[in-house]
ROSE-4610 file (N, C-alpha, C; in Angstrom, 1 decimal, always signed):
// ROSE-4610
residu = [X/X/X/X/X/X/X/X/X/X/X/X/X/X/X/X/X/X/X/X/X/X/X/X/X/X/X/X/X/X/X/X/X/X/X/X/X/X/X/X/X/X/X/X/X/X/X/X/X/X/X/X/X/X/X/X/X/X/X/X/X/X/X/X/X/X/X/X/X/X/X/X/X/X/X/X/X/X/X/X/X/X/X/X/X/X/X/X/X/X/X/X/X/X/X/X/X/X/X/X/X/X/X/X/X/X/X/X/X/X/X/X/X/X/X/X/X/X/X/X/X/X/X/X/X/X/X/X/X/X/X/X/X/X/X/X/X/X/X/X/X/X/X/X/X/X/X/X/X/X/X/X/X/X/X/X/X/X/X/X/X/X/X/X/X/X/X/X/X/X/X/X/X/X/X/X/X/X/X/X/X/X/X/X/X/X/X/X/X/X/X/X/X/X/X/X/X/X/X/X/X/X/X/X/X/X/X/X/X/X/X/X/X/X/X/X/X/X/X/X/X/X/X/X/X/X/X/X/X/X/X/X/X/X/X/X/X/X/X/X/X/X/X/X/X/X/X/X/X/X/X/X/X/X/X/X/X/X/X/X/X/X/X/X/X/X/X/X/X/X/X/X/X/X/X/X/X/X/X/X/X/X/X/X/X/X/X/X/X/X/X/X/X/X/X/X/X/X/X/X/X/X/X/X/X/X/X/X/X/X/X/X/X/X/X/X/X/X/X/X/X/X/X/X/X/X/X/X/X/X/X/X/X/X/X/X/X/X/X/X/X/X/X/X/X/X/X/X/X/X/X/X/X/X/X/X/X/X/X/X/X/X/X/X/X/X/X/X/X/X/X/X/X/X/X/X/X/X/X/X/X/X/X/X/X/X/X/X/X/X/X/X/X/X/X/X/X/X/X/X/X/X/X/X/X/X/X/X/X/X/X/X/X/X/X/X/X/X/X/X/X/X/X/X/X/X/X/X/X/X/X/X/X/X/X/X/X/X/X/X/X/X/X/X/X/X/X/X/X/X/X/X/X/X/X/X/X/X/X/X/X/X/X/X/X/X/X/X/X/X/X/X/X/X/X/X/X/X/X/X/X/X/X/X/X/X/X/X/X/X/X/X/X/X/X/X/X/X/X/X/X/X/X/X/X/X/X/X/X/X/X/X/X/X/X/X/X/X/X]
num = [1/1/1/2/2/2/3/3/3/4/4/4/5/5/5/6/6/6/7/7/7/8/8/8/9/9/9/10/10/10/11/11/11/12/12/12/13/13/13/14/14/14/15/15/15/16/16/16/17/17/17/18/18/18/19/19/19/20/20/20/21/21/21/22/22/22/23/23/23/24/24/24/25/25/25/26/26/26/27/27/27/28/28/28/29/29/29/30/30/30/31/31/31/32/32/32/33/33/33/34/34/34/35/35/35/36/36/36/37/37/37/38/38/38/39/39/39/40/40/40/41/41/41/42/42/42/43/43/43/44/44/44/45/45/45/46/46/46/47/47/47/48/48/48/49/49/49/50/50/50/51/51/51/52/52/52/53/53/53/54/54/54/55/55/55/56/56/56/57/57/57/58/58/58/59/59/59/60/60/60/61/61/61/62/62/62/63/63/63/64/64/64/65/65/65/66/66/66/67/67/67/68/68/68/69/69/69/70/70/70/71/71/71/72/72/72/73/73/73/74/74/74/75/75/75/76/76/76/77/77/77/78/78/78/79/79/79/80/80/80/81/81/81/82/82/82/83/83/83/84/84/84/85/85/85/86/86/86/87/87/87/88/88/88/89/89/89/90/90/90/91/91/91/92/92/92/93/93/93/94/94/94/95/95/95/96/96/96/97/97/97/98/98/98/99/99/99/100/100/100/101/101/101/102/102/102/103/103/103/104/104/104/105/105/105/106/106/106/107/107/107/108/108/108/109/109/109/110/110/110/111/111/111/112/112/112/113/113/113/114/114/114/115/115/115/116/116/116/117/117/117/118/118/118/119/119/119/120/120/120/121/121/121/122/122/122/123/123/123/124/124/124/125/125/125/126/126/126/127/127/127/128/128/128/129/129/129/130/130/130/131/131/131/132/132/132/133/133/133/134/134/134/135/135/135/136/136/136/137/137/137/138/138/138/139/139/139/140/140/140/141/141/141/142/142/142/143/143/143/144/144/144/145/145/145/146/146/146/147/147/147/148/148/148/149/149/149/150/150/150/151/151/151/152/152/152/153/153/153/154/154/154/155/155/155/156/156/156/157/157/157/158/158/158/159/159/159/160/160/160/161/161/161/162/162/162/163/163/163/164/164/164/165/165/165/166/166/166/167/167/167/168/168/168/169/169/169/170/170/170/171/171/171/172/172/172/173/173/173]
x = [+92.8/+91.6/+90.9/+90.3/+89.7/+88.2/+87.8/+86.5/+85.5/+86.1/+84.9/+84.6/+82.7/+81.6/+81.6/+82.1/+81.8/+82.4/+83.6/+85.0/+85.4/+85.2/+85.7/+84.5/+84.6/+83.7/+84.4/+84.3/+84.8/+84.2/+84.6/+84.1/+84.5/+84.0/+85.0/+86.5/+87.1/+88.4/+89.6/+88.8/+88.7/+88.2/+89.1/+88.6/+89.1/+87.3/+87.5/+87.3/+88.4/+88.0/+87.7/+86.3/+85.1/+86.0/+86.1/+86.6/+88.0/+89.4/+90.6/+90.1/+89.1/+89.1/+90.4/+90.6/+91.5/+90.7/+91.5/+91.6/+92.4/+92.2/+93.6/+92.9/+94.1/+93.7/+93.4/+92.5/+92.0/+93.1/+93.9/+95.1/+94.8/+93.2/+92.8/+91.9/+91.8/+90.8/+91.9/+91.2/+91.8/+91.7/+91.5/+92.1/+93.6/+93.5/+95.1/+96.5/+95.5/+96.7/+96.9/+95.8/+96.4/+97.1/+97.5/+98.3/+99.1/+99.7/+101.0/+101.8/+100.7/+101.0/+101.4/+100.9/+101.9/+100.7/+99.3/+97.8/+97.8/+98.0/+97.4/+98.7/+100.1/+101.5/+101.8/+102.8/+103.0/+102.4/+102.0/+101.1/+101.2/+100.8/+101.4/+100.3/+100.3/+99.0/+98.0/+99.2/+99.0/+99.2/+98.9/+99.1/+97.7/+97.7/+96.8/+96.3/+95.2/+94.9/+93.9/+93.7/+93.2/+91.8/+90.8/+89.1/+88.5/+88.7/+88.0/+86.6/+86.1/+85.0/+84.8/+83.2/+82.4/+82.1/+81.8/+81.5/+80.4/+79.4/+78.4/+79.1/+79.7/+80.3/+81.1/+82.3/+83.1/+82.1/+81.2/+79.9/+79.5/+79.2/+78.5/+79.3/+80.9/+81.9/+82.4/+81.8/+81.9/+80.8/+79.7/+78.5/+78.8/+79.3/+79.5/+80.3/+81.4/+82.1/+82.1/+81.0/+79.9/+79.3/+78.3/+77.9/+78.5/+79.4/+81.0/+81.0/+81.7/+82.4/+81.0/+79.7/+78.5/+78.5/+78.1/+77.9/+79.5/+80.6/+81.7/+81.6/+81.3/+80.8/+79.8/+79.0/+77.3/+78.0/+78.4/+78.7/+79.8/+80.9/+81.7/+82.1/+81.0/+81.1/+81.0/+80.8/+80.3/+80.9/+81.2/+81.7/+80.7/+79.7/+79.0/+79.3/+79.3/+80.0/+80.9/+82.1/+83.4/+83.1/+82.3/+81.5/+82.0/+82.6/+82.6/+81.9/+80.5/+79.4/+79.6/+79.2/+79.2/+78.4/+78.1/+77.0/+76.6/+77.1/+76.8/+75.5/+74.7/+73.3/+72.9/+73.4/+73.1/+73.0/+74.1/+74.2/+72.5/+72.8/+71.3/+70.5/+70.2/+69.0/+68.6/+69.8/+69.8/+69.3/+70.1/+70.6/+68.9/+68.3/+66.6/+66.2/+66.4/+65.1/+65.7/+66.7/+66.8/+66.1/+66.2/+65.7/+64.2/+63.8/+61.7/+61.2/+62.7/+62.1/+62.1/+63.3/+63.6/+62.4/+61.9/+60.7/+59.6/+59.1/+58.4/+58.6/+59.7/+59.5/+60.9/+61.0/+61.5/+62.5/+61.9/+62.9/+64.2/+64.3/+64.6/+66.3/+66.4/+68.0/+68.9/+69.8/+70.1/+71.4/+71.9/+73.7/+73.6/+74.7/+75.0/+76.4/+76.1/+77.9/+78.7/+79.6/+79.7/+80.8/+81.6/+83.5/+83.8/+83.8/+85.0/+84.6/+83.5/+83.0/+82.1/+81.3/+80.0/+79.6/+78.9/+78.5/+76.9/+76.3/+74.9/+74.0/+73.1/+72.0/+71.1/+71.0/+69.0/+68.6/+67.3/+66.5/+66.8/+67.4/+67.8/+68.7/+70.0/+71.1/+70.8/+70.1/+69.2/+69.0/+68.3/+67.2/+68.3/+69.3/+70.4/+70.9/+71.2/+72.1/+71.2/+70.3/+69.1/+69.4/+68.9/+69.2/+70.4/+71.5/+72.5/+73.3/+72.9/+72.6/+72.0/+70.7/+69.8/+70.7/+71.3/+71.9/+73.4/+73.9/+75.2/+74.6/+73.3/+73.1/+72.5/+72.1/+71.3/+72.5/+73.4/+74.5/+75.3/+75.3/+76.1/+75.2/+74.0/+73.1/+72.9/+73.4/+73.0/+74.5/+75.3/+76.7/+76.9/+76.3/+75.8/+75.1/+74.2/+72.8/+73.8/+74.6/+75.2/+76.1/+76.7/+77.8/+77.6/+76.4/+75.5/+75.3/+75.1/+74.1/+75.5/+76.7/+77.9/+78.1/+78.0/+78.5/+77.8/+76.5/+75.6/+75.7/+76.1/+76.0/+77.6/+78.2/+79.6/+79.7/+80.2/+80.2/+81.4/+82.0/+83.5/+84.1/+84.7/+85.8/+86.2/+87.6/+87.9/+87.5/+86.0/+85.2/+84.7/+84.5/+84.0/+85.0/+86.4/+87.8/+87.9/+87.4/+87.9/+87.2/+85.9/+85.4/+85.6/+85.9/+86.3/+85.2/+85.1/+84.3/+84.5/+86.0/+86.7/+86.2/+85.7/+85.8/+84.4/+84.6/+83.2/+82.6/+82.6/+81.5/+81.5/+80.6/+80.4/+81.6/+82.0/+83.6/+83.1/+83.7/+83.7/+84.9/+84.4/+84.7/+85.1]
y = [-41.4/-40.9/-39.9/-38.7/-37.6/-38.2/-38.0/-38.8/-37.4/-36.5/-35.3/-34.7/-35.4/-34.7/-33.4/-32.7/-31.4/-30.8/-31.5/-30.7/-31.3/-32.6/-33.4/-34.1/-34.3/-35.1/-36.1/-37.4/-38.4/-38.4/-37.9/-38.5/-39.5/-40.7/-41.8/-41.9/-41.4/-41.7/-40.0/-38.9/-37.7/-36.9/-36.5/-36.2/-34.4/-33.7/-32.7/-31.8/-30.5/-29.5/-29.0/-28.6/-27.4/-26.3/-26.4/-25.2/-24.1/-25.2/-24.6/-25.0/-25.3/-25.3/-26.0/-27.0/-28.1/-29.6/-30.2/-31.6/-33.0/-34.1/-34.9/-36.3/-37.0/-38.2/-39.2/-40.2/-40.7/-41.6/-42.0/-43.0/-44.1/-44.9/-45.9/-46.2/-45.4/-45.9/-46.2/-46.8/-47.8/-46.5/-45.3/-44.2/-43.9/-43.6/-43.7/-44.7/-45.3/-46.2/-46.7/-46.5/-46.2/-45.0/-43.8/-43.2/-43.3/-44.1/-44.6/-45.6/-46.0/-47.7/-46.1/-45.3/-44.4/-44.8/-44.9/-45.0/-43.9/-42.5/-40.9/-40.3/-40.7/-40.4/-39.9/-38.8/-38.1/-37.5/-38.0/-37.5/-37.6/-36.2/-36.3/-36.5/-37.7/-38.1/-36.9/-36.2/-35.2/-33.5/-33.8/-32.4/-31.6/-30.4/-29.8/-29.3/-29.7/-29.1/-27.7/-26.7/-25.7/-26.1/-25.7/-26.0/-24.5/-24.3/-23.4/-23.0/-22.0/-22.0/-20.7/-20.4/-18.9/-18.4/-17.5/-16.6/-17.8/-17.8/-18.4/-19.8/-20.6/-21.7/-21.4/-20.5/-20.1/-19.9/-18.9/-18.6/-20.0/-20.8/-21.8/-22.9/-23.1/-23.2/-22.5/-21.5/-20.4/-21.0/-20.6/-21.2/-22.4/-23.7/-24.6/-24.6/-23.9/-24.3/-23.0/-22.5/-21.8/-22.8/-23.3/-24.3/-25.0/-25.7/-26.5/-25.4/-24.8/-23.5/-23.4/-23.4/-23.2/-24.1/-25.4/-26.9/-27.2/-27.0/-27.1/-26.2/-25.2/-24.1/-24.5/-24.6/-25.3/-26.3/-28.0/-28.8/-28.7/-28.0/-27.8/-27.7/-27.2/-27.0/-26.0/-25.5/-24.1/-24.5/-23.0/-22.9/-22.2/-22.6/-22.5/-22.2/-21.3/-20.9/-21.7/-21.9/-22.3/-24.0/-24.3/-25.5/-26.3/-27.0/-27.1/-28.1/-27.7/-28.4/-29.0/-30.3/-30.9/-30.2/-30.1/-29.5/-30.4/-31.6/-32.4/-32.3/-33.4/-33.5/-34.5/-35.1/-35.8/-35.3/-34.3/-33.9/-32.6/-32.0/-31.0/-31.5/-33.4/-33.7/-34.1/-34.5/-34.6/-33.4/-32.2/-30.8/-30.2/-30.6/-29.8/-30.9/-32.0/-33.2/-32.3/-32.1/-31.6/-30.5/-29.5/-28.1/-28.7/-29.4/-29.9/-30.4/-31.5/-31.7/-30.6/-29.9/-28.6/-27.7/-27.7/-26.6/-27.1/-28.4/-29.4/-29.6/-29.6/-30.1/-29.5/-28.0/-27.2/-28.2/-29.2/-29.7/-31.0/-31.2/-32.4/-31.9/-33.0/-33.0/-33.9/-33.5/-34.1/-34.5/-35.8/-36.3/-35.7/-34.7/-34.2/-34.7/-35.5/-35.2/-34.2/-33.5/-32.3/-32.7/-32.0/-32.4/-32.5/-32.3/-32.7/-33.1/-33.8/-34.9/-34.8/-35.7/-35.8/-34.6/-33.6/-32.5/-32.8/-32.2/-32.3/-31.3/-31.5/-29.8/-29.7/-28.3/-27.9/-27.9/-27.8/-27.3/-25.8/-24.7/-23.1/-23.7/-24.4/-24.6/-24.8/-26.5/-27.0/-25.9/-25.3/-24.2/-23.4/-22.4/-22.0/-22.5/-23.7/-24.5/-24.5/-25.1/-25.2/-23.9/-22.7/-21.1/-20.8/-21.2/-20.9/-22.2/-22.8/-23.8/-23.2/-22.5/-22.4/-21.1/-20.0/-18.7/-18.9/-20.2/-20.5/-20.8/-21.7/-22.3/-21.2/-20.4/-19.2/-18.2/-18.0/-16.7/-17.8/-18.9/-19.9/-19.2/-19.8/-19.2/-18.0/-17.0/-15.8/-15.4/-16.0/-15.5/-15.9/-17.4/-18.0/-16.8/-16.6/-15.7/-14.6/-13.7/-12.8/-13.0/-13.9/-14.1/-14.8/-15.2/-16.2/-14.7/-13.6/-12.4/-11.6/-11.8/-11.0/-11.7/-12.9/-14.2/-13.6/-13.9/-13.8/-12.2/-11.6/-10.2/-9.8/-10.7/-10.4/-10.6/-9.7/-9.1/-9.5/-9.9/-10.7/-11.5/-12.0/-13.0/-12.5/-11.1/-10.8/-10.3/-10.0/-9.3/-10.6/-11.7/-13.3/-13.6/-13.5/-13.9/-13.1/-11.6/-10.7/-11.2/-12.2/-12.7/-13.2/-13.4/-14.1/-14.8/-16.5/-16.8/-17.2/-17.3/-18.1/-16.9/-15.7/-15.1/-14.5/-14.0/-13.6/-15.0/-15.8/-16.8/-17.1/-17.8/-17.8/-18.5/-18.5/-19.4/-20.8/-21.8/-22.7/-23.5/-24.9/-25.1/-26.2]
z = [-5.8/-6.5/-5.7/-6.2/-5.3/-4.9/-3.8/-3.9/-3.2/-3.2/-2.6/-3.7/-3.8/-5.0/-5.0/-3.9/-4.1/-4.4/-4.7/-5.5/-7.4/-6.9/-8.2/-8.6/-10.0/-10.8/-11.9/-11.9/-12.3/-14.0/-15.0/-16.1/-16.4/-17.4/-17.7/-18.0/-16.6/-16.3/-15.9/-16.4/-16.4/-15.1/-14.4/-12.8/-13.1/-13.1/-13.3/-11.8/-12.0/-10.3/-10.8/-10.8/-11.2/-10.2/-9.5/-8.5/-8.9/-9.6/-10.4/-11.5/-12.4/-13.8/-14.1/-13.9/-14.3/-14.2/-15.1/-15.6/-15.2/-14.9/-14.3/-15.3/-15.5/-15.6/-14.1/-14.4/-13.1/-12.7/-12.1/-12.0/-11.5/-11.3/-11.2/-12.4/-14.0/-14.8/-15.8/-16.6/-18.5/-19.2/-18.8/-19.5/-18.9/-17.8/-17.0/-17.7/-17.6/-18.1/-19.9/-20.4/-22.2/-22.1/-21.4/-21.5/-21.2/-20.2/-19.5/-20.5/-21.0/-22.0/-23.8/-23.7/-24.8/-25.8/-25.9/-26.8/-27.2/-26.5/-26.9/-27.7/-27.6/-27.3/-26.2/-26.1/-24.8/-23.8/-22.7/-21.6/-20.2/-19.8/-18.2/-17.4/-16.6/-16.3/-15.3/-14.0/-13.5/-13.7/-14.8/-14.8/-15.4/-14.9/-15.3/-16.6/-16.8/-18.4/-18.3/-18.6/-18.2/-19.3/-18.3/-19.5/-19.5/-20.8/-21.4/-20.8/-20.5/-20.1/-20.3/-20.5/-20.5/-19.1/-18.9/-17.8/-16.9/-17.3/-16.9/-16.4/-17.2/-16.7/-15.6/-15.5/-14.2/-13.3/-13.3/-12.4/-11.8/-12.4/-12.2/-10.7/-11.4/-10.7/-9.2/-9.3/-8.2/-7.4/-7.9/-6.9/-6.5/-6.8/-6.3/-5.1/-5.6/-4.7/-3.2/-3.7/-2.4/-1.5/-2.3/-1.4/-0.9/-1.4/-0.7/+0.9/+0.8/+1.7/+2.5/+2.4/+3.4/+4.2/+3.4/+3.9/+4.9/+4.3/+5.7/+6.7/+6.7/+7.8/+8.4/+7.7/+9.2/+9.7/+9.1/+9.6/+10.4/+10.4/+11.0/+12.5/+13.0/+14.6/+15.3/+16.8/+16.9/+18.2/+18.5/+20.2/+21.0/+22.2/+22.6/+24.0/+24.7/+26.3/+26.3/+25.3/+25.9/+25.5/+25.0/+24.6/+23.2/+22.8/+21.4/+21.1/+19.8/+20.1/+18.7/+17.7/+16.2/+16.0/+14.5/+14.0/+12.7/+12.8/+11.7/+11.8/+10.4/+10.6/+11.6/+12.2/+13.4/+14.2/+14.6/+16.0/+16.0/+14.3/+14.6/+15.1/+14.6/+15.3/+16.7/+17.0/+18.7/+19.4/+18.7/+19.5/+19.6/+18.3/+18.4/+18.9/+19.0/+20.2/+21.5/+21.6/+23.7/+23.4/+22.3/+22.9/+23.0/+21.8/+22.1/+23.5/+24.0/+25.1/+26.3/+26.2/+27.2/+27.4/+26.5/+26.4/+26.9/+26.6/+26.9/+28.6/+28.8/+30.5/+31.3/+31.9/+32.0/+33.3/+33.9/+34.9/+34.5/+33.3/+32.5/+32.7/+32.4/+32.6/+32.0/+30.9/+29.8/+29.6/+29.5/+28.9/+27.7/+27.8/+26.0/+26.1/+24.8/+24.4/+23.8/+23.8/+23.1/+22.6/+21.8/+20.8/+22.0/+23.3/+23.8/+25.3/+25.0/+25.7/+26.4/+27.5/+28.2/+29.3/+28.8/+29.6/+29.9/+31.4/+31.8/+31.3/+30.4/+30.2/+31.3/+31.4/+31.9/+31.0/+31.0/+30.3/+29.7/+30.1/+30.3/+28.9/+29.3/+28.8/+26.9/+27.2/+26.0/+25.2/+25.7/+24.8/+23.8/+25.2/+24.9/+23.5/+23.3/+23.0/+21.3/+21.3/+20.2/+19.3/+20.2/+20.0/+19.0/+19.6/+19.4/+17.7/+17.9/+16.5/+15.3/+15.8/+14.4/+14.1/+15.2/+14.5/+13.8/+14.7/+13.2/+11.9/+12.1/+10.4/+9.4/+10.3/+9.3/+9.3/+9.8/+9.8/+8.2/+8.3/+7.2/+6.0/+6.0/+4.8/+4.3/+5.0/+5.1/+4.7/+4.9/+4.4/+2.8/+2.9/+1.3/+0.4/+0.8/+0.0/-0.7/+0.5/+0.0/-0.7/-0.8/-2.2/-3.3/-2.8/-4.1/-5.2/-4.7/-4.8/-5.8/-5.0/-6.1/-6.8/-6.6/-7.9/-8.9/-8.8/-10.3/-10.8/-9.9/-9.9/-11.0/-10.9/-11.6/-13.1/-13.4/-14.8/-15.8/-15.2/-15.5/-14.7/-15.6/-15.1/-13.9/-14.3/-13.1/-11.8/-12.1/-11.1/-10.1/-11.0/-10.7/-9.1/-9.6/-9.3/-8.3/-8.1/-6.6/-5.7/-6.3/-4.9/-3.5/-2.7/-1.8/-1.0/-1.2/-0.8/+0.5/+1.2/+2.3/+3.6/+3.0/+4.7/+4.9/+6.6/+6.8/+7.2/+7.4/+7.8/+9.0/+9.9/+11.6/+11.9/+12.7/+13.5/+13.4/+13.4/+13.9/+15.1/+15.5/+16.7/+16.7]
């Protein structure tokens, strides 16, 4: 069963990808299986059903799965002087308590854990570090805004479809 909200949506038994405009049966619901058991007649439990949709609906689909593509990019990770730093929402909250205290008391000296294990901050580094956080999450949004901006901007289908939401976004790490 697909279980990422940000891709699939479970109707009763009906697991839709807003993203390929396709349809599945759920293969754990009492819909799945009245069609196995031969209730509908002939049916293939995985196969794709194509859903009709208007511009505005694809649109809609599009933007989703923008935010999808933002939210993996911020959370994803950043490489920081050779550093590979989380960028989940946890680690942002750690990452901005060192830079508050960094700023707060310039001789402090900090256990960071980073992806690839227990590194020492300054205060210099911290700050750095904080810095360098807030410009991946705003380069993420800022990459968002602008394709948010051709999405709604698109006048067709196929114009919808030349978009490319996959490139152009900060590196991750």
């Amino acid at each position: 069963m697909y279980t990422n909200p940000r891709v699939m949506n479970e109707l009763g038994g009906i697991l839709v990808d807003h993203a390929e405009g396709t349809a599945y049966l759920d293969p754990g619901s009492e819909l799945h299986d009245q069609a196995i058991a031969g209730a509908f007649g002939v049916v293939e439990a995985y196969s794709p059903v194509p859903i009709a949709a208007t511009l505005d609906e694809w649109r809609a689909r599009k933007l989703a799965s923008l935010a999808a593509k933002r939210w993996e990019v911020e959370n994803g990770g950043m490489v920081v002087g050779g550093m590979a730093v989380f960028t989940d929402d946890r680690s942002k909250l750690l990452i901005n308590g060192a830079y508050r205290k960094a700023e707060k008391d310039p001789a402090v000296i900090i256990n960071f854990k980073s992806a690839a294990g227990w590194v020492t901050l300054d205060a210099a580094t911290a700050i750095a570090l904080g810095d360098a956080l807030f410009d991946h999450i705003q380069a993420s949004f800022d990459r968002e805004s602008v394709l948010t901006a051709a999405i709604v901007a698109a006048a067709t289908k196929p114009a919808l479809d030349a978009i490319d939401i996959n490139g152009g976004w900060p590196a991750n790490g």
